[in-house]
C-alpha positions as CSV (number, residue, x, y, z in Angstrom):
1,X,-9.3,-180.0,138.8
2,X,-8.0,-179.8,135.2
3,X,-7.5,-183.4,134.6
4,X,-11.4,-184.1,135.9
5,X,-12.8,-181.5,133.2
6,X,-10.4,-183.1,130.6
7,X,-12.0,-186.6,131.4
8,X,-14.9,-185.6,131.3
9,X,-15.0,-184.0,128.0
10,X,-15.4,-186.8,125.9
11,X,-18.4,-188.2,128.1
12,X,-20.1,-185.1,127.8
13,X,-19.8,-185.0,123.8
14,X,-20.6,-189.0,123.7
15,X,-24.0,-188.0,125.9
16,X,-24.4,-184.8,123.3
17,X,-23.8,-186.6,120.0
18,X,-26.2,-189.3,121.1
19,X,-29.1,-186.9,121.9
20,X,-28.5,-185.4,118.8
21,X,-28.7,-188.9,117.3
22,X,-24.9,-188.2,115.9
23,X,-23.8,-191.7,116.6
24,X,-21.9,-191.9,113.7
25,X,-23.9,-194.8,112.7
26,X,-25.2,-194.8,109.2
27,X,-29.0,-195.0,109.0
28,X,-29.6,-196.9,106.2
29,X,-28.6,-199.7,108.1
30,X,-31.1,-199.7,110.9
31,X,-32.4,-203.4,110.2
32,X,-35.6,-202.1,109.0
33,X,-37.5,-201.7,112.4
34,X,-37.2,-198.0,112.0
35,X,-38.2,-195.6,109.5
36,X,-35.3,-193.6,108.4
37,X,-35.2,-190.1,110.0
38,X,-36.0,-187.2,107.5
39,X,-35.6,-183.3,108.5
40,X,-38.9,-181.2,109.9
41,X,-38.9,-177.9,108.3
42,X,-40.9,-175.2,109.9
43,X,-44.0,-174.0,108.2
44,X,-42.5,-171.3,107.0
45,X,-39.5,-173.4,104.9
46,X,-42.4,-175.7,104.2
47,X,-44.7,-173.0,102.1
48,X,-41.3,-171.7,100.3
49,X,-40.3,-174.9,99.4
50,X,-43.7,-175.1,97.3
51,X,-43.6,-171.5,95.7
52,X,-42.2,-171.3,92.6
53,X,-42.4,-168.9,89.7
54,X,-45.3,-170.1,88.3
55,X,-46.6,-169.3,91.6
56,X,-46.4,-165.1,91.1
57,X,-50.1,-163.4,92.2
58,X,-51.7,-162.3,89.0
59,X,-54.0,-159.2,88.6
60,X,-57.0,-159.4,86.3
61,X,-57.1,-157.1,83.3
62,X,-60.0,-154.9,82.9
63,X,-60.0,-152.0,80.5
64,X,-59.4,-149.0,81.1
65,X,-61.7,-146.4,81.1
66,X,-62.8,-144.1,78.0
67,X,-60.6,-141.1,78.8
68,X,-62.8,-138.1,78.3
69,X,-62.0,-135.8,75.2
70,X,-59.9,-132.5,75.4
71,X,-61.2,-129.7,75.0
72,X,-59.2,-127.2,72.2
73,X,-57.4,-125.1,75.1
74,X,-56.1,-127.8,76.6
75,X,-52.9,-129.1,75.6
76,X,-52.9,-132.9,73.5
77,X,-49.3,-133.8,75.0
78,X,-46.5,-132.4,76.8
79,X,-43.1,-133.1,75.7
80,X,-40.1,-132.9,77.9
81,X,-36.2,-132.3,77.4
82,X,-34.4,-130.9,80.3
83,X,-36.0,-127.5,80.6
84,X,-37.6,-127.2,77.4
85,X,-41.3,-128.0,77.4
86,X,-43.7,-128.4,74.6
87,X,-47.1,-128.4,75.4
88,X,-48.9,-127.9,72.4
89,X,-52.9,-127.5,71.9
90,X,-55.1,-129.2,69.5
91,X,-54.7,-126.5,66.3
92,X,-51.0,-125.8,67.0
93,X,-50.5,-130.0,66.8
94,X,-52.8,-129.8,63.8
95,X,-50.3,-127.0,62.1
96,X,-47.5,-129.3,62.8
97,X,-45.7,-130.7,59.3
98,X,-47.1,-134.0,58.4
99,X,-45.7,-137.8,57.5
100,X,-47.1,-140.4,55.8
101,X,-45.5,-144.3,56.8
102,X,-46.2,-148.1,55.8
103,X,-46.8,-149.4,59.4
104,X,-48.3,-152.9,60.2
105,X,-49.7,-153.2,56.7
106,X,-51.2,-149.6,56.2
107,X,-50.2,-146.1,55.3
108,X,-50.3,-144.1,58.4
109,X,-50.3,-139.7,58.3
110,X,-49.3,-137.9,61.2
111,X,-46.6,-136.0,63.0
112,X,-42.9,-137.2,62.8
113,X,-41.8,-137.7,66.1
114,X,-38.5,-136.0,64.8
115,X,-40.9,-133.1,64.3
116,X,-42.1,-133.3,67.9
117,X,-38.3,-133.7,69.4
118,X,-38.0,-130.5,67.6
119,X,-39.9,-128.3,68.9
120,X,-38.7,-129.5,72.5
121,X,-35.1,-128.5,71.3
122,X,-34.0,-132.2,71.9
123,X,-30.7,-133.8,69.8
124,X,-30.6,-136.3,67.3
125,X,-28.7,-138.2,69.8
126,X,-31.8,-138.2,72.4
127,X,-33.1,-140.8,74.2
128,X,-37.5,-140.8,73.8
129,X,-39.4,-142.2,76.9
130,X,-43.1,-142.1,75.9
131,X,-45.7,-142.8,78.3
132,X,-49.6,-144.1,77.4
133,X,-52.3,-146.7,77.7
134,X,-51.4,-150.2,75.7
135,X,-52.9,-150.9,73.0
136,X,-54.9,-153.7,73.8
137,X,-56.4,-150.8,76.6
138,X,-55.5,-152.9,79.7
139,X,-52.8,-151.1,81.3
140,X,-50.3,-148.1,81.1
141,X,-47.4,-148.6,79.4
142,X,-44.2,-146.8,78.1
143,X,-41.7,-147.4,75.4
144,X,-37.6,-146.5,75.4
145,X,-35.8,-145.9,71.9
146,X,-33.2,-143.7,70.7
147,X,-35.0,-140.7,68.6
148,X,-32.3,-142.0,65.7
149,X,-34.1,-145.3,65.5
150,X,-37.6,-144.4,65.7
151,X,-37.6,-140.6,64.5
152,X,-38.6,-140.6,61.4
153,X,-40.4,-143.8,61.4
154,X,-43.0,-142.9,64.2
155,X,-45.7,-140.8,64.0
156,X,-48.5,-139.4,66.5
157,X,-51.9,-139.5,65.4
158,X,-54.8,-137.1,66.8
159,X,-57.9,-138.3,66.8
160,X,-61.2,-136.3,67.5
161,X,-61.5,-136.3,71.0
162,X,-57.8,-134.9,71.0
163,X,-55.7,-137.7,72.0
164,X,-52.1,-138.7,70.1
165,X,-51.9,-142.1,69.5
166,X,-48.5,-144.0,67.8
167,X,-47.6,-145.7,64.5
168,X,-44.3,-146.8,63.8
169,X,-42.4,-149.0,60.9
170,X,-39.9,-149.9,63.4
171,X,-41.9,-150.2,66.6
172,X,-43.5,-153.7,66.7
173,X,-47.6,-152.9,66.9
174,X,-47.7,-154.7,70.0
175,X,-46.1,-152.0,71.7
176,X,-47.5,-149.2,70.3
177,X,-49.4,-146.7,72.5
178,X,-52.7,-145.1,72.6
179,X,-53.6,-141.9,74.5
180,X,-50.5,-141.0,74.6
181,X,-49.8,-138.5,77.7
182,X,-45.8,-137.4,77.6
183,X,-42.6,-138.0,76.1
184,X,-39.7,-137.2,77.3
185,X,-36.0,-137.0,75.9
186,X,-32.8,-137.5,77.3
């Protein structure tokens, strides 16, 4: 019974190899009455094999909205390290030491961010997160720098209807914020 399943073996692989079309034969050489074979791909493989990154959905920009303007009791910002919060309102930000800086070809006054780190009780050595709308007014954004690099360089700017926007010699003015809403130091 064993020798008949031995024998048969190779049958059954000849009679599997040619339904595959695996007979070894290379098919370049068909004498030109057939079109050479070429793999099927599902639909599936078929839509991935024409994505590429230039490909990625894009979301139109529309501005923001006008945020509406704060009223004195309200606090302009709220500034975050650990468990130290400074939340300060429109006068006390007013009372706050100014700066003045060269930034993107004009002399900027305002509020060292140093100043601001300050009052939150944050290092030297702190990390600054701060979140607001982009400048060109399109989307939120957020910038990361170490409060050595961009300390005493940055300042926050209140405008009338009490929001903080940023200046900064070192910060490149493409990524500065406007309405600025927190910052936070690590």
């Amino acid at each position: 019974m064993r020798r008949l399943s031995l024998a048969s073996a190779p049958v059954a692989l000849a009679l599997i190899l040619g339904a595959c079309g695996g007979d070894g034969g290379d098919d370049s050489d068909n004498g030109g009455d057939e079109p050479a074979a070429t793999p099927t791909l599902s639909p599936m493989d078929a839509q991935r094999a024409t994505i590429t990154a230039q490909d990625q959905p894009t979301v139109p920009d529309s501005p923001l909205p006008t945020p509406t303007p704060l009223t004195d009791d309200r606090p302009v910002l709220q500034v975050v390290f650990g468990a130290n919060t400074y939340t300060p309102i429109r006068n006390e930000f007013n009372n706050l030491p100014t700066v003045e800086i060269s930034a993107n070809g004009k002399k900027v006054r305002g509020v060292s961010l140093a100043a601001i780190a300050e009052k939150a009780q944050a290092p030297a050595s702190a990390t600054v997160t701060i979140q607001g709308t982009r400048v060109d007014n399109l989307r939120l954004g957020a910038i990361r720098f170490s409060l050595t690099e961009i300390g005493t360089n940055t300042v926050l700017v209140l405008d009338d209807a009490g929001h903080v926007s940023l200046a900064s010699s070192y910060i490149p003015p493409e990524q500065w914020l406007n309405t600025i809403t927190g910052i936070a130091l690590n």
